[in-house]
C-alpha positions in Angstrom: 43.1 73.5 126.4 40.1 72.2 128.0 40.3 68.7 130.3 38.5 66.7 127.3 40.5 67.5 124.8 43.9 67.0 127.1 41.9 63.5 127.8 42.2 63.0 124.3 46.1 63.3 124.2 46.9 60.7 126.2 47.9 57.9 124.4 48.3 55.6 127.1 45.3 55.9 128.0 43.8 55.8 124.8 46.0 52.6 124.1 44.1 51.2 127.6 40.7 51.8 126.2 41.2 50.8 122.7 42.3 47.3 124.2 39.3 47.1 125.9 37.1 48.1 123.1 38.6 45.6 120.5 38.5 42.5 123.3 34.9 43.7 123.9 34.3 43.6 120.2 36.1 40.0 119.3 34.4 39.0 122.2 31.5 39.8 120.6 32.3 38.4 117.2 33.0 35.1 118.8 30.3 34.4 120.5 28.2 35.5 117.6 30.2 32.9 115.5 29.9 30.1 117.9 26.6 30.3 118.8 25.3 31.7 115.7 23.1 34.5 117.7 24.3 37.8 118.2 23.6 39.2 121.9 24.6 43.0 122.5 25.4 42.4 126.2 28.8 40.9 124.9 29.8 44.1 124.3 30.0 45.6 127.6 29.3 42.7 129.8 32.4 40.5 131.7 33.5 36.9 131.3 34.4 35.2 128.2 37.5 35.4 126.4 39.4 37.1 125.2 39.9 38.9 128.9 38.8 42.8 128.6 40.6 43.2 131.9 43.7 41.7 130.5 43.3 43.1 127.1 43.2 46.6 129.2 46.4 46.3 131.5 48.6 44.6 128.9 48.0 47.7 126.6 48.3 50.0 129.5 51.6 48.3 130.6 52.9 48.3 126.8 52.1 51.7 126.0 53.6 53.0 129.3 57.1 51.1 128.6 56.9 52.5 125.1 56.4 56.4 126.4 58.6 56.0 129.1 60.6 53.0 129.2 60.9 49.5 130.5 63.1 50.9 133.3 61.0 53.7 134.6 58.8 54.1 137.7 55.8 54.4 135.5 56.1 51.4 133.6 56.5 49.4 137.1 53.9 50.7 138.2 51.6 49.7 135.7 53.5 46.2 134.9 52.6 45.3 138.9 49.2 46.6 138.6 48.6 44.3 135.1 50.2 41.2 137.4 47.8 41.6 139.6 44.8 42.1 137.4 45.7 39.3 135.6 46.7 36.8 138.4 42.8 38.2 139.8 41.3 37.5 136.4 42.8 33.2 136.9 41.3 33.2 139.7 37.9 34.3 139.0 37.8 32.3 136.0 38.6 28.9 138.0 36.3 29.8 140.1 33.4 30.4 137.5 34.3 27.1 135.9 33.9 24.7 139.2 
């Protein structure tokens, strides 16, 4: 099995991405809505809301707890590593808004 296709078979990972991908595309969606012009670079670009980066590490973090359980090492790890995205994502948004 080549490293793509093991790529492929991890559905944590895939969970992570898809999170992103469907923030990235609401984003999107929203913006096109409110401001009745659609601009592409919502669809990779940062800020706004919903949060990509929070969108990412919550499905990371619940994915993990689902494969492996809320009481493992794994799901720790990524719960702690979520927290801190998150709590880093506050503070960059207070700080775009002053």
């Amino acid at each position: 099995m080549n490293f793509l296709t093991q790529l492929m078979e991890n559905k944590i990972l895939i969970s992570a991405a898809s999170g992103w991908v469907i923030a990235q595309i609401l984003k999107t969606l929203l913006y096109t809505l409110l401001n009745k012009e659609f601009l592409a670079e919502r669809l990779v670009g940062g800020g706004g809301m919903p949060s990509s980066h929070s969108a990412t590490v919550c499905a990371l973090s619940t994915a993990t707890a689902m494969k492996f359980g809320p009481s493992s090492f794994e799901f720790a790890m990524a719960a702690v590593f979520s927290l801190v995205v998150m709590y880093d994502a506050i503070g960059v948004r207070q700080e775009a808004g002053k």
